[in-house]
Each structure stands twice: as C-alpha cells, then as structure tokens.
NUZAFI-626440 format. One line per field, with one value per residue (C-alpha): residue number from 0; residue in one letter; x, y negated, z. Coordinates in steps of 0.25 Angstrom, whole numbers, plus 5000, padded with zeros to 4 digits. Layout:
BEGIN
n <- NUM | ...
res <- A | ...
x <- X | ...
y <- Y | ...
z <- Z | ...
END
This chain:
BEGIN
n <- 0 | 1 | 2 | 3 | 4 | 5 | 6 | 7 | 8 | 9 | 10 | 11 | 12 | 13 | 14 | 15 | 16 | 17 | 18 | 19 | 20 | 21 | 22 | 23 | 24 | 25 | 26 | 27 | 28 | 29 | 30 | 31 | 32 | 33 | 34 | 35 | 36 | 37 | 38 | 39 | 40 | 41 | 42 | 43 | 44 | 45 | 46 | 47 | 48 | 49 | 50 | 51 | 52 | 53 | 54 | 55 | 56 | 57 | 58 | 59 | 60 | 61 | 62 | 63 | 64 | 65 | 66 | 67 | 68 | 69 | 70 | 71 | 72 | 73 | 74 | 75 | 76 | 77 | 78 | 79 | 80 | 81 | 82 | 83 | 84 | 85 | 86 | 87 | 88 | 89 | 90 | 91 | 92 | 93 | 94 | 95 | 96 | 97 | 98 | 99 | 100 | 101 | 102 | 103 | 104 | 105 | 106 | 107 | 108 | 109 | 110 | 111 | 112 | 113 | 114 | 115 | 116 | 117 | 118 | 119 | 120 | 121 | 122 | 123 | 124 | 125 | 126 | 127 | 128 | 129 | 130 | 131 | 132 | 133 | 134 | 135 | 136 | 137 | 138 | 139 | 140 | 141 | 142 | 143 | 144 | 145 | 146 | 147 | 148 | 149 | 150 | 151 | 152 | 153 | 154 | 155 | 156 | 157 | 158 | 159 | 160 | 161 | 162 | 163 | 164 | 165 | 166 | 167 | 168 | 169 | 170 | 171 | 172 | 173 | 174 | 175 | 176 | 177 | 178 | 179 | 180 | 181 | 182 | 183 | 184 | 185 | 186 | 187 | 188 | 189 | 190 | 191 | 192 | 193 | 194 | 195 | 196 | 197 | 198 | 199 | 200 | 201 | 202 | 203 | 204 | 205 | 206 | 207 | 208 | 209 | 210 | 211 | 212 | 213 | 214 | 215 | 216 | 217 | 218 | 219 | 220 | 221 | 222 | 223 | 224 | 225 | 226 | 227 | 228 | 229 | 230 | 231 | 232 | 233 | 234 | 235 | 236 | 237 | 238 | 239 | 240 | 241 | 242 | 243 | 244 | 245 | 246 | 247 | 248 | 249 | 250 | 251 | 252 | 253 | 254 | 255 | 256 | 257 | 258 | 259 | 260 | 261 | 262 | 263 | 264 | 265 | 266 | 267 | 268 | 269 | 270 | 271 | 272 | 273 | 274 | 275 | 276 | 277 | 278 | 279 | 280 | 281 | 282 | 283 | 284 | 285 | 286 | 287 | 288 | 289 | 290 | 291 | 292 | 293 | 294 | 295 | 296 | 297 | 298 | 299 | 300 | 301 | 302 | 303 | 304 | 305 | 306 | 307 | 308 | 309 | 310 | 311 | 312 | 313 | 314 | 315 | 316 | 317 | 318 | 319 | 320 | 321 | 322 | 323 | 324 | 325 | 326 | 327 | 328 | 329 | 330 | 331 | 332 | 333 | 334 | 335 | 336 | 337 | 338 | 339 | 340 | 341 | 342 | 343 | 344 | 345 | 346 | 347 | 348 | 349 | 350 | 351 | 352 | 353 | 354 | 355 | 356 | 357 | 358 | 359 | 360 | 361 | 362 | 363 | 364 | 365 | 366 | 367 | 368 | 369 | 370 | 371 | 372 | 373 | 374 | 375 | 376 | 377 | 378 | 379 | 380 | 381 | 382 | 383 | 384 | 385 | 386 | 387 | 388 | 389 | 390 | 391 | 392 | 393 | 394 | 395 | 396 | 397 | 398 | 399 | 400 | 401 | 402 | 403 | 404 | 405 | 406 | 407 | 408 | 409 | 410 | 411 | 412 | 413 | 414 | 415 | 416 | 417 | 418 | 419 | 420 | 421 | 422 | 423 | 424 | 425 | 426 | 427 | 428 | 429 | 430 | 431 | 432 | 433 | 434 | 435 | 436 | 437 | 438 | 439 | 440 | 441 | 442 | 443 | 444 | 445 | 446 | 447 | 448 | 449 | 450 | 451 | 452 | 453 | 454 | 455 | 456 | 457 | 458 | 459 | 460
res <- X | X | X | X | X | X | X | X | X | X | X | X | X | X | X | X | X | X | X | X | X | X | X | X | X | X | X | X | X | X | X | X | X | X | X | X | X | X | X | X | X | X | X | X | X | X | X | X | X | X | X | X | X | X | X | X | X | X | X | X | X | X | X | X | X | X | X | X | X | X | X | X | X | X | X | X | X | X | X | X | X | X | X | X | X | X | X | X | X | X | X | X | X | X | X | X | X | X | X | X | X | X | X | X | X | X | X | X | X | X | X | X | X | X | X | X | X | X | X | X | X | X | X | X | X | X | X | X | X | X | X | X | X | X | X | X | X | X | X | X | X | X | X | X | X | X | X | X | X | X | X | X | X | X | X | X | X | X | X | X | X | X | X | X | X | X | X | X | X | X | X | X | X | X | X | X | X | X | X | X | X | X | X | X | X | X | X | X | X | X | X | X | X | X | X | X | X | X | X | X | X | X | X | X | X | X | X | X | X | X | X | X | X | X | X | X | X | X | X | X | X | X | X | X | X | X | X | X | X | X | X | X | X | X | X | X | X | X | X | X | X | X | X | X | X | X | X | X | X | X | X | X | X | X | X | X | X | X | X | X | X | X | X | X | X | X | X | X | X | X | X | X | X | X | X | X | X | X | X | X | X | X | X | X | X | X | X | X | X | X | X | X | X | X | X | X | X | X | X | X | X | X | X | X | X | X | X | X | X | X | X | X | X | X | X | X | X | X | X | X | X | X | X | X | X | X | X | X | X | X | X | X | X | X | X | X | X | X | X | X | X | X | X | X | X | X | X | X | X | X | X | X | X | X | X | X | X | X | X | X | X | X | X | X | X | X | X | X | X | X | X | X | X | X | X | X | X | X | X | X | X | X | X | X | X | X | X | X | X | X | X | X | X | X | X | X | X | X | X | X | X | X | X | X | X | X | X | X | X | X | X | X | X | X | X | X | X | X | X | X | X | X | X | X | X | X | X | X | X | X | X | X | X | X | X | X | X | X | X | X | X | X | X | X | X | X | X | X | X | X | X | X | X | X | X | X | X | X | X | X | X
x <- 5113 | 5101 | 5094 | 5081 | 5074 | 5065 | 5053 | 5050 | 5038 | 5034 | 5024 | 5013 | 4998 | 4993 | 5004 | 5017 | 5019 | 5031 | 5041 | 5053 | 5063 | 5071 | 5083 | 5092 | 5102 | 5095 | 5081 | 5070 | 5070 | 5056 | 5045 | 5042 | 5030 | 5025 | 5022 | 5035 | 5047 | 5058 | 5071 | 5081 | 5093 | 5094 | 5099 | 5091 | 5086 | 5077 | 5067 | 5059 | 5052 | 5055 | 5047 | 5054 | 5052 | 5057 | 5068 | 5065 | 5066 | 5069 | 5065 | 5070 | 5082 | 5095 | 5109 | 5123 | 5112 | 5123 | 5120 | 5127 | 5130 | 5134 | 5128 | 5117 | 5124 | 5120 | 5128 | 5123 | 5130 | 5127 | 5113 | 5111 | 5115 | 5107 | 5094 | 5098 | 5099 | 5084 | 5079 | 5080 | 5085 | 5084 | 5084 | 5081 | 5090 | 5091 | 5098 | 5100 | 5106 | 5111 | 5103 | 5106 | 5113 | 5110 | 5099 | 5106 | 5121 | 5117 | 5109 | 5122 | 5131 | 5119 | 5118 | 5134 | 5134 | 5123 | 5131 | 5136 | 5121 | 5120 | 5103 | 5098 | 5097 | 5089 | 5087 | 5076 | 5082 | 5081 | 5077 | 5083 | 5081 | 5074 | 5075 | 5073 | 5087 | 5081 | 5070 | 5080 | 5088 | 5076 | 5074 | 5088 | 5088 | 5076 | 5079 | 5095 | 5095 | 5079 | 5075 | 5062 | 5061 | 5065 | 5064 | 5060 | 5061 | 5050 | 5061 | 5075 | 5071 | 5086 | 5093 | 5086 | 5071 | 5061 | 5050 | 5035 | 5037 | 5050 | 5044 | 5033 | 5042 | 5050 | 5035 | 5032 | 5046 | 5045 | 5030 | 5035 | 5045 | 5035 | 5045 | 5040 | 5046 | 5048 | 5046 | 5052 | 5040 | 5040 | 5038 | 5052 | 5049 | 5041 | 5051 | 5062 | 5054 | 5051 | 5066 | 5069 | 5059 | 5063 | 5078 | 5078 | 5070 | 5082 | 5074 | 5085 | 5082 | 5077 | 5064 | 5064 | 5066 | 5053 | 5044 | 5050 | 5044 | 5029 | 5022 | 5014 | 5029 | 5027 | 5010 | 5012 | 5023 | 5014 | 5001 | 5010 | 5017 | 5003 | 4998 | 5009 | 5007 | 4992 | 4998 | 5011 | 5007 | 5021 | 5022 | 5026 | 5032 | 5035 | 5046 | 5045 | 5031 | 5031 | 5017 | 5001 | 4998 | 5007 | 5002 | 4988 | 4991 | 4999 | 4988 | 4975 | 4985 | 4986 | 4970 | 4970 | 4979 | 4990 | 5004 | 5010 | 5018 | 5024 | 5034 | 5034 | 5048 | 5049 | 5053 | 5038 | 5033 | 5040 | 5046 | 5041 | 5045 | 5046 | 5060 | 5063 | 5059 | 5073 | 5088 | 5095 | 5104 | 5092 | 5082 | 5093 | 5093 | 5077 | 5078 | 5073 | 5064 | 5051 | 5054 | 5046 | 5033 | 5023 | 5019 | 5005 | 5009 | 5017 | 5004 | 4998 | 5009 | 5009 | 4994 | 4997 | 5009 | 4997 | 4986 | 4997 | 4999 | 5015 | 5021 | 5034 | 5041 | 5055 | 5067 | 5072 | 5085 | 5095 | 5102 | 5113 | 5121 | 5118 | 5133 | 5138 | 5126 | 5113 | 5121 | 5121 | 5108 | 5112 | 5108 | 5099 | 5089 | 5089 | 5103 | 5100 | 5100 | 5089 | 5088 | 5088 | 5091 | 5081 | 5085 | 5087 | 5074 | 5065 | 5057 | 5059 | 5052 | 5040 | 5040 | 5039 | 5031 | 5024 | 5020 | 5022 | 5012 | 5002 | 5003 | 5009 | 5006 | 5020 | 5014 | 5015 | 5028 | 5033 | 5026 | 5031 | 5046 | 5050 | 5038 | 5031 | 5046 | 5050 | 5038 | 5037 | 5051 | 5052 | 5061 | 5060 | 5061 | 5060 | 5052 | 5044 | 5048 | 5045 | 5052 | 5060 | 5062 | 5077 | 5079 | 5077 | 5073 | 5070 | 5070 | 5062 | 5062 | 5050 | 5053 | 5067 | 5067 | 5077 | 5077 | 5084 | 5098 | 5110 | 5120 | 5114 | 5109 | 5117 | 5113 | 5125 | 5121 | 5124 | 5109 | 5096 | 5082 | 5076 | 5084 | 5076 | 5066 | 5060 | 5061 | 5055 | 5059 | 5073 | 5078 | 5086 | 5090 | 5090 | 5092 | 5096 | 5094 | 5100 | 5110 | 5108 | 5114 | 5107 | 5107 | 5105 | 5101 | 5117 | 5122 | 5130 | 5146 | 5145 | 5135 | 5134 | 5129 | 5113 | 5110 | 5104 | 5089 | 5085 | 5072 | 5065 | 5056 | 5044 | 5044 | 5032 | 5029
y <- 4547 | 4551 | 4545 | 4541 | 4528 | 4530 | 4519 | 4515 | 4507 | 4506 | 4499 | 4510 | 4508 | 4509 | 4499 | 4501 | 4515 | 4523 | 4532 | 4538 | 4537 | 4547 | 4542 | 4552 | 4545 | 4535 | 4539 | 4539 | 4555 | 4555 | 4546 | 4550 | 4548 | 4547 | 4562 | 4567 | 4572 | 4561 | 4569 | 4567 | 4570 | 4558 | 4544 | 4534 | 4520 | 4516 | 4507 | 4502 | 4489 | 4488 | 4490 | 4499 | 4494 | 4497 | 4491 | 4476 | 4476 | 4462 | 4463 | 4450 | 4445 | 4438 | 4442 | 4436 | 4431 | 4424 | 4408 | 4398 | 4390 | 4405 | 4418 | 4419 | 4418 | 4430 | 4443 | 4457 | 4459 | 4447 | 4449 | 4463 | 4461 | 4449 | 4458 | 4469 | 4461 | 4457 | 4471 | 4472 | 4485 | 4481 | 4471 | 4469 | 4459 | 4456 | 4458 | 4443 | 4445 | 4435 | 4431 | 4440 | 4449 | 4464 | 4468 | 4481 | 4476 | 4464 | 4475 | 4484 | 4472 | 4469 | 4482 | 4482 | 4469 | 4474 | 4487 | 4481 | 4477 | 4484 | 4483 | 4494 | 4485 | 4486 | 4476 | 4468 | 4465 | 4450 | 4448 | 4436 | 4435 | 4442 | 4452 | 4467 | 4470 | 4465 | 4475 | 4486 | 4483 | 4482 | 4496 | 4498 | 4494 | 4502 | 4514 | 4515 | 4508 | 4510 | 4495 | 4493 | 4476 | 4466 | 4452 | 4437 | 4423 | 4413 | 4403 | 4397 | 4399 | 4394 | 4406 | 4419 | 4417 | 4422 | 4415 | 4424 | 4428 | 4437 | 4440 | 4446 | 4455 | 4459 | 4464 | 4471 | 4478 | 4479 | 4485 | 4495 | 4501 | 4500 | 4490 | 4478 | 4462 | 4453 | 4437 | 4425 | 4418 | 4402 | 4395 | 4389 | 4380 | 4373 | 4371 | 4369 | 4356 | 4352 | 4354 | 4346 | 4335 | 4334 | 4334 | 4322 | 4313 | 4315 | 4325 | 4335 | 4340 | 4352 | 4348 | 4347 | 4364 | 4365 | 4354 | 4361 | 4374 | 4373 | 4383 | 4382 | 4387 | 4400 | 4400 | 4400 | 4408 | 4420 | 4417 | 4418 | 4432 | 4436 | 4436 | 4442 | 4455 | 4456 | 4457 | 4465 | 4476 | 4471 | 4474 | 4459 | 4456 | 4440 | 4437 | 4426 | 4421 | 4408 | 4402 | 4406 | 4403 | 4413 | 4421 | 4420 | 4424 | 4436 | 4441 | 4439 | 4447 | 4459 | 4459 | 4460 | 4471 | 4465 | 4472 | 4459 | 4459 | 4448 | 4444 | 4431 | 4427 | 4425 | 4410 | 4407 | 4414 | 4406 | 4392 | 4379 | 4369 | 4358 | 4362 | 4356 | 4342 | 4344 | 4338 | 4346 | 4351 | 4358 | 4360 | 4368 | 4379 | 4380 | 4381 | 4394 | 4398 | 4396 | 4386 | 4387 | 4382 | 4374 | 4379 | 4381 | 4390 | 4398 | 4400 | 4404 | 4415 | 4422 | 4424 | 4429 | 4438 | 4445 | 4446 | 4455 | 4445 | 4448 | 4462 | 4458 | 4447 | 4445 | 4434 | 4431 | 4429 | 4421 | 4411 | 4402 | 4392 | 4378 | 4373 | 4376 | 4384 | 4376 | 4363 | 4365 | 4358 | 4347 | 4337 | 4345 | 4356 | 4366 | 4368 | 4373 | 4389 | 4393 | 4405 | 4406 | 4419 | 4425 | 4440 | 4443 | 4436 | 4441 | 4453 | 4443 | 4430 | 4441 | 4447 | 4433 | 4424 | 4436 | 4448 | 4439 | 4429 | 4438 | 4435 | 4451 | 4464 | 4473 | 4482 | 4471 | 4466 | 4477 | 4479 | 4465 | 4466 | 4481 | 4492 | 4483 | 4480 | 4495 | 4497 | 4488 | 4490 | 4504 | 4504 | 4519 | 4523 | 4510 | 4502 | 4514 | 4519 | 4534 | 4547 | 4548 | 4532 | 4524 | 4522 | 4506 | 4502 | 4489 | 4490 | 4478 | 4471 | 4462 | 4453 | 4447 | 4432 | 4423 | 4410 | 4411 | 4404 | 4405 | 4408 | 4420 | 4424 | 4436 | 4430 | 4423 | 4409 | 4395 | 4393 | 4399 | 4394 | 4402 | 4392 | 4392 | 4400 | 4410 | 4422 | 4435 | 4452 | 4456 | 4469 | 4476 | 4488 | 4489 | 4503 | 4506 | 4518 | 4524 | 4515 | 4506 | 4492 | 4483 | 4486 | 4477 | 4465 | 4467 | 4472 | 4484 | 4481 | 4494 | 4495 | 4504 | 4497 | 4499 | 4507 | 4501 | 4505 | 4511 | 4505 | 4517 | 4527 | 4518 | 4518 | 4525 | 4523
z <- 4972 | 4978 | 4988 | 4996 | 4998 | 5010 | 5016 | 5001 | 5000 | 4984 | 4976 | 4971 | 4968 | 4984 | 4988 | 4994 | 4998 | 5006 | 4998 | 4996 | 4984 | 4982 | 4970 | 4963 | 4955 | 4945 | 4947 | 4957 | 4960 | 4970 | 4977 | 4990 | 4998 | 5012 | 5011 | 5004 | 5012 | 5011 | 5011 | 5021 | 5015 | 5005 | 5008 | 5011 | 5006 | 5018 | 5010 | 5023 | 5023 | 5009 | 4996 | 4984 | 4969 | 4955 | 4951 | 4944 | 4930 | 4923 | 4908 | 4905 | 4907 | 4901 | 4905 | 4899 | 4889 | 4880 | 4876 | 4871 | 4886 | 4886 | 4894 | 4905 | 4918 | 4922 | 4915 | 4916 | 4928 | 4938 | 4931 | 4934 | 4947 | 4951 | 4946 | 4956 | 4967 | 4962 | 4961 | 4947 | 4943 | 4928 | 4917 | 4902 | 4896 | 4881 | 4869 | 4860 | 4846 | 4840 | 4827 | 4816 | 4826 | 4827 | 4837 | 4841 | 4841 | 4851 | 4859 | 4860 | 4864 | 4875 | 4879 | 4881 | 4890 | 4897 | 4901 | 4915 | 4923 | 4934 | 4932 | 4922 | 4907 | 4895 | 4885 | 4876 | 4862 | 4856 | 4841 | 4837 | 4824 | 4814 | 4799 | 4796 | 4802 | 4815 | 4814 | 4812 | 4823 | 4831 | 4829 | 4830 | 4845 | 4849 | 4845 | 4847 | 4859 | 4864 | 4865 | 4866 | 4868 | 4859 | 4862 | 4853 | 4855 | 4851 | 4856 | 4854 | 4838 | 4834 | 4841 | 4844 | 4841 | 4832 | 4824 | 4826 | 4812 | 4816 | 4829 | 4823 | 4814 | 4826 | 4832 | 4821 | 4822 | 4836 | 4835 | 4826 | 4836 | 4848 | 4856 | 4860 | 4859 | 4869 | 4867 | 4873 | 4869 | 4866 | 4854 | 4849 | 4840 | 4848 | 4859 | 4848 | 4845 | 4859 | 4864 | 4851 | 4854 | 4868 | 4867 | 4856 | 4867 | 4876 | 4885 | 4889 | 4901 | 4905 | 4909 | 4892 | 4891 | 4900 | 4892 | 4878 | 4880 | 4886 | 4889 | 4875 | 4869 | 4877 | 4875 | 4860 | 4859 | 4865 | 4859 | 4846 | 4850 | 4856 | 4842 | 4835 | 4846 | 4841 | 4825 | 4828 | 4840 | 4845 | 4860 | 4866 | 4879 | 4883 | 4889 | 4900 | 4900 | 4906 | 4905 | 4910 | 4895 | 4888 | 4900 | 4897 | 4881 | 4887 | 4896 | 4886 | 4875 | 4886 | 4887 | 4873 | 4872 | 4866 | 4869 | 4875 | 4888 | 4895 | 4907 | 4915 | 4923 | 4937 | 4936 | 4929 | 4942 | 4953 | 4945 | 4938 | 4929 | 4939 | 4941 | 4926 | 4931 | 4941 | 4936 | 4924 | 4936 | 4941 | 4930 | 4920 | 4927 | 4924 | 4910 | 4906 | 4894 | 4895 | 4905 | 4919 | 4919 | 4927 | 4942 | 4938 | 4927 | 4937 | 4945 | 4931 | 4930 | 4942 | 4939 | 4926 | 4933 | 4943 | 4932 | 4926 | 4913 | 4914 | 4913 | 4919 | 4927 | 4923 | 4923 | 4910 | 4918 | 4911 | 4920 | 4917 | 4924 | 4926 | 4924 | 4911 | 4906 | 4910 | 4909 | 4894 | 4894 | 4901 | 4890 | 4883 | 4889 | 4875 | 4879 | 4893 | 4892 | 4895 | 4907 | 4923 | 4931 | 4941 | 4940 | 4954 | 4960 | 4951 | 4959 | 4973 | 4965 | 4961 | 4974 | 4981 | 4974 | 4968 | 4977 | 4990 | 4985 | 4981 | 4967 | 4963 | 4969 | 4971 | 4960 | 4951 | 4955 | 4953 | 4939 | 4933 | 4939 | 4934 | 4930 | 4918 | 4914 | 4915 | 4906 | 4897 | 4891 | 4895 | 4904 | 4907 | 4922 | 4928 | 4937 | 4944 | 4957 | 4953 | 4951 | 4940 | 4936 | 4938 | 4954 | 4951 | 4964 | 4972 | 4989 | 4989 | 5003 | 5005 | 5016 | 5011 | 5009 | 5003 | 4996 | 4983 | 4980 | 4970 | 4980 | 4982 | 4969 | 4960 | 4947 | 4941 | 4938 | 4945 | 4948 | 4951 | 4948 | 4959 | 4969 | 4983 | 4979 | 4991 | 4988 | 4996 | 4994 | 4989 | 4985 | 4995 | 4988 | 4973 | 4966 | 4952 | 4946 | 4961 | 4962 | 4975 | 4968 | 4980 | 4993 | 5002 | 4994 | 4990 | 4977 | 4979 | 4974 | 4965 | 4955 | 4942 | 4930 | 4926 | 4914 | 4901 | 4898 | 4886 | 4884 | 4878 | 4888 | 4893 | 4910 | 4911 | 4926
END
C-alpha cells in the first residue's frame, strides 16, 4: 500500500518541523518538505496536532520466559501486542539455554516460538555456562543466524550464571568476532549469602529481596566488568543499571574511551523501594532484579539519563501473576520470580516524567527509546524516519492523559506496578512496516505477524 501522511511534525536538529511521508509498502519511500509538492492522489493519514516518531524499540525484554512457578505471563503474542499499543514497534527478547544445552538449538527453538509476535523480533543469546563448545557455538550463531549480542549473568550462580573467569573467556570470544556482551550485572555470591543469612533469621518477606541485593551488589559487579573491558577490548552493554554508583563507573569508563554501553529501566526512573515496606499482598509484585532503589537515587538517575550516562531506557518486561506465580514466595522471598511487566507505558512514562518535566529534550527521547537501540545492536533500517528505512512509525498525541490501571492494560498479568500512576501522550496510530496495527488508540482485529531481525547491517542513520 501506498500512502501519504500529511501535517507531520518530526523531531530534526532545528526542532519540530512540518512534512510529508509518503510510504510504499514496508518502507518509508520520501520526506516532504514545506516547499515540496505533496501529491494529491494518495490516501492520507492527516497527522495534525500530532507529532510523528520512530517506532520504540525495546532491547530488553522477557516474553514466555520459562521458570519453574512456570512462564512469564506475558506470551509473544499478548506481549507484542501490549508493546504496539505502547508505540513499540520492536523488541529484543532472549535466547536461555539450559546448562550444557546447545547455544544455536535453543536459538532455533526461540526463534520458532517467537514466529507469532506481531512487533518485528530479534534476539540476544544467553551463555549460561561455559567450554570450547560454547565458543564454537558462539560463532555458530553469528554467522548462521547473524546474532550480534550475547548476554551473562553475574547472578543466580546455581542456575544460568557465569563466574568472571568464564565471562572473560566469553569477551575474548566475543571480542574476536567483533560482537558485543551484555551483562546482567550483580555480584551473586554475595547475595547468595545475604538471602541465606536472611532467610535463616526467619526474614522472608519481600522487603528481605531488597536489603539482599544493595546497591554495592550492582556497584562491584561493574567496576569488576569495567576492568575486564580495559584487559579483553570486549565491547560491554549493562543490562538494567539501577543505581547512581554503577552509573558513575559507567560514565567515567566512557571519558576514558572504554567500549561500555549501558541501559537503565523505566521503573528505576519513576519507582522507589518504599513500596517493599507494604503487606506481601502488595509488595510481591515489586520484586524484580535489581530491586528498585531509594528516591534520592531515582533523582540521581534522571541526572545521569540527561548527561547522556545511559544509551538506552528499556523494561526488562517479565511480569508474572500474583496468585500462583508470585505467591510462591509466600514464605520465602528467593522463591518469588523475579519480574514485572511495563511494555506498554514505556515511551508515555519517559515522555511524562521525562520530556514534560524538563528532564529530556524530544531528541533525546527519542535516542534512548528507539535510534541508540537501532544502533547499538544493528538493527538495520530502524529508528530513523528517513527515505528508505521500515515504515515503523508512532503518531504520538501530546495532550492525552490518563491515569494508568489493569483493567485497561493489554499485558496479560493480574497486576500492574504502575497502578495509578499519571501518565500524559499516547499513541494514536502506530505503523509497522506500512501496516497500520493501531488506530485510534485500538488494535486493529487483523494484524500480520512482524518479521524477525537479522542483526547483521548496522543502522547507519
């Protein structure tokens, strides 16, 4: 199809400015400027009032994640769909082997349940564990099947995490390849013994997952991996960087010219740990990894996110259940899974509490919500509204405003941890690749599936 959108005002260097957009079939065929002839034979998306963006791009999140109180509520489906209605045209999810598992087998299998999203998919691929085979497969994966990103844990050393002397080797291997590693950064052993230590006093509530991983878990964890960057030249991008310490490591490594990178979440930005002090009934549903921090650190954050510290602003959506699920941990927080959802209010809570409050420019909400992403993991044709790249756009409207609840929400889970919270700007229309999927703030009732993303061609804006 081929069609015009007409009163576009889009983010460029001098501000907002009016165009055109003219898309032919997936792609974005023209930008049109005050001075160009708009065609009148088209149909057209009339864009006035509005503002038009790139389509969002999540790089972190956790869909049909399998665990043993079973998988994140969330499948690819009801989690593709509760990022569209968000204006997130895109996800990265990840590949888990099991321990001893092949790399590229759990890849394929990931790949195949990942078929039926109707966002666009690519995918990080775990390490979770550690031989020569794993270095073989590595390769195996980036150049059969184009992956580019590969992802450690510091923590949960008993299941999928790797000690620093087999995250090294993987940097070396990964180095050697020219891809880059992702780390879930926190120092496992020492929350092993805190969560030991705690439970055997008889404190099991949750308030006992926040106090068994301070910040000094996360803090170490980077200055540790910081180190290993300056030995290996292994490109580094943490994963969920909670606090203003692990922040300041990150941003005095970029001044020296280190190859680190790093993403905060939207719930470190705009949610504190006071909501662990609540009954288990309330406080389950806040238990994520890292745990959310102190207010003053949040302030902390959003200084760090306008400096330019962090590259991206993801979700690290995994939510699950409170009855069945959450309730697990009833008498013992370890077993609480750790995960909450957040897919669909992602670009509204930066837009909000960021952009509204003066904290962020629309250039750089925009660069931390879907060009850095594009770029980072090469993500070819994405996240720049220009001639040539996927029609993934967002018809933003700027005076919307809504207080959020879970009787409205698309996610599939049986709570929400953004309960109540204000929100301002929602996406009206959402495009991807040229197919209308929201319209009206409503999914449309026949939607193909997205495609899956070969992260190979670097986005070169």
């Amino acid at each position: 199809m081929r069609f015009l959108i007409t009163n576009a005002r889009i983010v460029t260097d001098s501000g907002l400015e009016s165009v055109g957009i003219i898309i032919n079939g997936e792609s974005i065929e023209e930008v049109l400027y005050e001075s160009s002839n708009q065609p009148a034979e088209l149909p057209v998306i009339d864009a006035r009032g509005r503002i038009v963006i790139p389509g969002g791009i999540d790089a972190h999140v956790h869909l049909q994640l399998p665990t043993p109180v079973g998988p994140s509520s969330d499948d690819f489906i009801s989690g593709s769909k509760a990022a569209m209605i968000g204006g997130t045209t895109s996800l990265i999810d990840f590949v888990t082997p099991a321990r001893g598992e092949s790399l590229l087998t759990a890849l394929i299998e990931r790949k195949a349940q990942a078929r039926c999203a109707i966002t666009d998919i690519a995918l990080h691929v775990g390490i979770t564990w550690w031989s020569d085979a794993v270095s073989d497969q590595m390769k195996q994966c980036v150049e059969r099947e184009g992956i580019r990103s590969f992802k450690v844990y510091l923590a949960y050393n008993q299941t999928i995490g790797l000690s620093y002397r087999e995250l090294r080797e993987a940097m070396i291997c990964a180095a050697s390849m020219g891809t880059m590693i992702l780390v879930h950064a926190e120092e496992g052993g020492m929350i092993e013994e805190l969560q030991k230590s705690y439970i055997s006093q008889g404190k099991t509530e949750p308030l006992y997952h926040m106090l068994s991983r301070p910040p000094e878990t996360e803090i170490e964890a980077v200055r540790k991996v910081i180190s290993l960057v300056r030995e290996t030249g292994c490109p580094i991008y943490f994963v969920h960087i909670s606090t203003s310490g692990a922040a300041h490591l990150i941003a005095d490594a970029k001044k020296e010219g280190l190859p680190v990178m790093a993403e905060t979440c939207i719930q470190y930005l705009v949610l504190d740990q006071q909501v662990y002090y609540q009954p288990f009934n309330q406080s389950a549903k806040y238990v994520i990894s890292p745990p959310l921090r102190s207010s003053e650190n949040i302030k902390s954050l959003w200084d760090d996110l306008s400096a330019g510290v962090f590259d991206v602003v993801s979700t690290d959506h995994c939510p699950f259940n409170y009855f069945v699920q959450k309730e697990v941990g009833l008498e013992d927080f370890s077993k609480i899974p750790n995960g909450a959802g957040g897919i669909e209010y992602r670009l509204q809570m930066l837009y909000t509490y960021g952009v509204m409050e003066k904290k962020l420019t629309l250039q750089q909400w925009i660069d931390l919500t879907s060009l850095n992403a594009a770029s980072i993991f090469k993500l070819k044709n994405k996240g720049i509204i220009k001639p040539g790249n996927d029609a993934d756009l967002v018809i933003w409207n700027t005076s919307n405003s809504e207080t959020i609840s879970k009787k409205r929400q698309y996610q599939n889970c049986d709570s929400n941890i953004y309960e109540g919270i204000h929100i301002t700007g929602c996406a009206d229309i959402v495009i991807r690749r040229g197919e209308i999927v929201v319209q009206n703030r409503q999914l449309r009732p026949e939607i193909s599936t997205g495609s899956f993303l070969n992260q190979i061609t670097s986005n070169k804006g």
